[in-house]
C-alpha positions in Angstrom: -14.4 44.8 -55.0 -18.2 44.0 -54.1 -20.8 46.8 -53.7 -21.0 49.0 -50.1 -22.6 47.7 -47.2 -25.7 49.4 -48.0 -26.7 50.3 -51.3 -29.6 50.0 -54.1 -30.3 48.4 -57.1 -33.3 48.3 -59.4 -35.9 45.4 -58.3 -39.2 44.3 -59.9 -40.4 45.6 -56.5 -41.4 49.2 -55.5 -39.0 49.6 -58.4 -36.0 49.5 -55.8 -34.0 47.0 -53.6 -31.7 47.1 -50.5 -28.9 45.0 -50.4 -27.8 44.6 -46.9 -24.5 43.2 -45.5 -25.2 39.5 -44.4 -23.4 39.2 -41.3 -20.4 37.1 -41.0 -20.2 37.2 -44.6 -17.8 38.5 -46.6 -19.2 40.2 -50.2 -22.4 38.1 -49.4 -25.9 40.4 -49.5 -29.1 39.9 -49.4 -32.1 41.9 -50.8 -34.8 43.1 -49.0 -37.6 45.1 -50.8 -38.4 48.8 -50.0 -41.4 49.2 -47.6 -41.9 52.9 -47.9 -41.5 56.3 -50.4 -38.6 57.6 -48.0 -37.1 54.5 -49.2 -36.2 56.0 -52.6 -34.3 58.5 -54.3 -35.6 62.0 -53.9 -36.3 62.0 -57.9 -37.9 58.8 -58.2 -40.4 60.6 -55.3 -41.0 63.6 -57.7 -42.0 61.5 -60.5 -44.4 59.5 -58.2 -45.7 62.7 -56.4 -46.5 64.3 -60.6 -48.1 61.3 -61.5 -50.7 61.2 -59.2 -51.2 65.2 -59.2 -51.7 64.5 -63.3 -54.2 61.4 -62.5 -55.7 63.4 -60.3 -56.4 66.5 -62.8 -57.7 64.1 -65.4 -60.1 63.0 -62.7 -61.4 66.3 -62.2 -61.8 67.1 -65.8 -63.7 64.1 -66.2 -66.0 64.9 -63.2 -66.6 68.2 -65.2 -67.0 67.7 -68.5 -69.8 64.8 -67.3 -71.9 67.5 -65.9 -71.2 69.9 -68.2 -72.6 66.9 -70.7 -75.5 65.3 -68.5 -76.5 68.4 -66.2 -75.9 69.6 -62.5 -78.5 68.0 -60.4 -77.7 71.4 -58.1 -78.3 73.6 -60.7 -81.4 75.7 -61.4 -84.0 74.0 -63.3 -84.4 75.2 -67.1 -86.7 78.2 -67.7 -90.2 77.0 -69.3 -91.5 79.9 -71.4 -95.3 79.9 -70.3 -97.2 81.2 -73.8 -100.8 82.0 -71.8 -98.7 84.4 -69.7 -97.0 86.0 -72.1 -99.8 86.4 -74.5 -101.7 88.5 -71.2 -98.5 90.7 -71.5 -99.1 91.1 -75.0 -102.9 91.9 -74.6 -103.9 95.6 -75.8 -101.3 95.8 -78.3 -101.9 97.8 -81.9 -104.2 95.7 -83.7 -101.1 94.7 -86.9 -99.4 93.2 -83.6 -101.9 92.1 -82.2 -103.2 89.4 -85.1 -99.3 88.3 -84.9 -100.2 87.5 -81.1 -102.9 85.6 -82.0 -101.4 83.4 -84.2 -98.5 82.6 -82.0 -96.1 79.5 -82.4 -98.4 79.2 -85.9 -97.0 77.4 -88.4 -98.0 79.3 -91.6 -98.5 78.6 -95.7 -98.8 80.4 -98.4 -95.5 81.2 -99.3 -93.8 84.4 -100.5 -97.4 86.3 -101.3 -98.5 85.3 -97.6 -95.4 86.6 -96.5 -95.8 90.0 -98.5 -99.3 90.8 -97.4 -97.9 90.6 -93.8 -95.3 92.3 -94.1 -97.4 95.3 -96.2 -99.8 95.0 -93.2 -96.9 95.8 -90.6 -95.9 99.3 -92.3 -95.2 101.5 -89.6 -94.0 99.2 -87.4 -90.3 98.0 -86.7 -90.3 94.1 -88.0 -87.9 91.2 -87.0 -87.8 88.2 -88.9 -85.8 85.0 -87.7 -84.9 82.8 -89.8 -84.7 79.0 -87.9 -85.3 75.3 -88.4 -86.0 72.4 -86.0 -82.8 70.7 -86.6 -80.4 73.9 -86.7 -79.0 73.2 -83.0 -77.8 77.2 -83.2 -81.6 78.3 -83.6 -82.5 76.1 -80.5 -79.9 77.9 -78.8 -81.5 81.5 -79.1 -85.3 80.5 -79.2 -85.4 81.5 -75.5 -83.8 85.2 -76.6 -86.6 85.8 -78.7 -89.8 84.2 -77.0 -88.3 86.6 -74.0 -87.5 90.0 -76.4 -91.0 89.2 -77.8 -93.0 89.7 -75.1 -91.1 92.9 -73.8 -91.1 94.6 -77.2 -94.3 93.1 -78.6 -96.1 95.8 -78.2 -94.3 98.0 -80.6 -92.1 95.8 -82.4 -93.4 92.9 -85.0 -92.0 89.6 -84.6 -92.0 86.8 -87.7 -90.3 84.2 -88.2 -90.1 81.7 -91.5 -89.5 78.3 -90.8 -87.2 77.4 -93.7 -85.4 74.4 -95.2 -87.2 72.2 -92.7 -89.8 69.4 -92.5 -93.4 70.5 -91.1 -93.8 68.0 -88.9 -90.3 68.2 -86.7 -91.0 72.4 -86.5 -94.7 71.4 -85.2 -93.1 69.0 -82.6 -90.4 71.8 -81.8 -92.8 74.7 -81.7 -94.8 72.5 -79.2 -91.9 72.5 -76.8 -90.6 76.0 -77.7 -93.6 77.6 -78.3 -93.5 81.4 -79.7 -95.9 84.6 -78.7 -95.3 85.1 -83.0 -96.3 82.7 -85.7 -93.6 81.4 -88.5 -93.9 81.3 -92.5 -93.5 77.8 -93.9 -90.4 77.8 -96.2 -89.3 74.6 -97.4 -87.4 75.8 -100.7 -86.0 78.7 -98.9 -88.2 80.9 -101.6 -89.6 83.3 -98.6 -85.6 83.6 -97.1 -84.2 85.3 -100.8 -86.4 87.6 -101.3 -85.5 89.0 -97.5 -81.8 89.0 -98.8 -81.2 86.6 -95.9 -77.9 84.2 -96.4 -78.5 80.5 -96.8 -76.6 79.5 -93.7 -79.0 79.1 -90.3 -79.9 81.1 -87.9 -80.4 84.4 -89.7 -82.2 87.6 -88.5 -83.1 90.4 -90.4 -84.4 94.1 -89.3 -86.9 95.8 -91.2 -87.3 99.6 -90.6 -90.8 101.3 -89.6 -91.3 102.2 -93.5 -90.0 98.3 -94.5 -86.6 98.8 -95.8 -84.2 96.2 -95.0 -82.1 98.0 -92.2 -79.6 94.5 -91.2 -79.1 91.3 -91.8 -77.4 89.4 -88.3 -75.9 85.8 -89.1 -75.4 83.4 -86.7 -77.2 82.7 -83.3 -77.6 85.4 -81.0 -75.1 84.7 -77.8 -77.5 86.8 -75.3 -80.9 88.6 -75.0 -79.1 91.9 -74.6 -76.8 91.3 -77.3 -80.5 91.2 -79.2 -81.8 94.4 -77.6 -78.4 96.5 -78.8 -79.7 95.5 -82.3 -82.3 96.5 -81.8 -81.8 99.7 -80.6 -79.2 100.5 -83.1 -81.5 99.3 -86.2 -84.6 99.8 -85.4 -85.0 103.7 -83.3 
């Protein structure tokens, strides 16, 4: 027996062929290629119909993860942290504070004695120390948390940081484009970092209590400025 009048077969084209009755003709057909989607089975249309919403969703991820990657021109410019305004801020503070102001985004020698004089001359006051470097992508991250924290606690609260396992030249560059309203301890060998307790892994941040006794040690970059201020608050009042 030959096929029905009108059935289909599998064809390099559209991926489906009609064979069609030739008139006159017995068993004779000719194939003529599908023209549209209705042509084909209702499962071959599925398939189609998941492809492109799959294509289509790869598409989008794309699109995203290129701004995500290069930027949103539509989105708000990057905050610049202007260091003459927040030093006004900072103007009248106690005068310990105060020589910290005037040193800001310093990059400072004189290793672990340096460091202990300050840290003498701060008695009475609550001190934060951040531990960074210019290639720790992590302490990038949180610079703006603590230029920001720094001026609205600056007045009562001492801000240091040690620039440690790092080159002078890159922090100097860095500074220059992240500048800080508090200057930061040279620490190449990491000597000013142990005797603060603070882990060798970057960024750390320790608390110091109004009479200097360590009172926490935070590892790891600070996700948000109030996630800073809770700290704060609970280690420091």
């Amino acid at each position: 027996m030959g096929p029905p009048h009108d059935s289909e077969l599998p064809g390099p084209q559209w991926g489906w062929r009609r064979l069609e009755r030739l008139p006159g003709k017995h068993h004779i057909f000719k194939q003529t290629p599908a023209t549209a989607t209705t042509d084909l089975p209702p499962y071959v249309r599925m398939r189609r119909f998941a492809a492109i919403l799959a294509a289509l969703a790869v598409i989008a991820l794309l699109v995203v993860g290129l701004k995500q990657a290069g930027g949103d021109s539509g989105s708000t410019p990057q905050r610049h942290f202007d260091l003459s305004q927040a030093q006004r801020k900072l103007a009248g503070a106690p005068a310990p504070l105060a020589a910290l102001h005037r040193e800001a985004s310093q990059l400072l020698p004189g290793g672990t004695k340096a460091f202990r004089a300050r840290m003498a001359s701060l008695k009475g006051y609550p001190v934060i120390v951040n531990k960074w470097a210019s290639w720790c992508v992590p302490c990038r991250g949180e610079f703006p948390l603590f230029q920001s924290e720094a001026v609205r606690q600056g007045k009562q609260v001492a801000f240091v940081g040690v620039n440690a396992g790092d080159s002078t030249d890159p922090a100097r560059r860095f500074l220059r484009a992240e500048p800080l309203p508090y200057p930061s301890y040279l620490d190449h060998d990491e000597a000013i970092a142990k005797t603060i307790r603070a882990p060798a892994n970057y960024p750390i941040t320790v608390f110091f209590d109004r009479r200097g006794k360590l009172a926490y040690i935070h590892q790891g970059a600070y996700r948000s400025e109030s996630d800073l201020a809770a700290d704060m608050r609970r280690y420091l009042s």
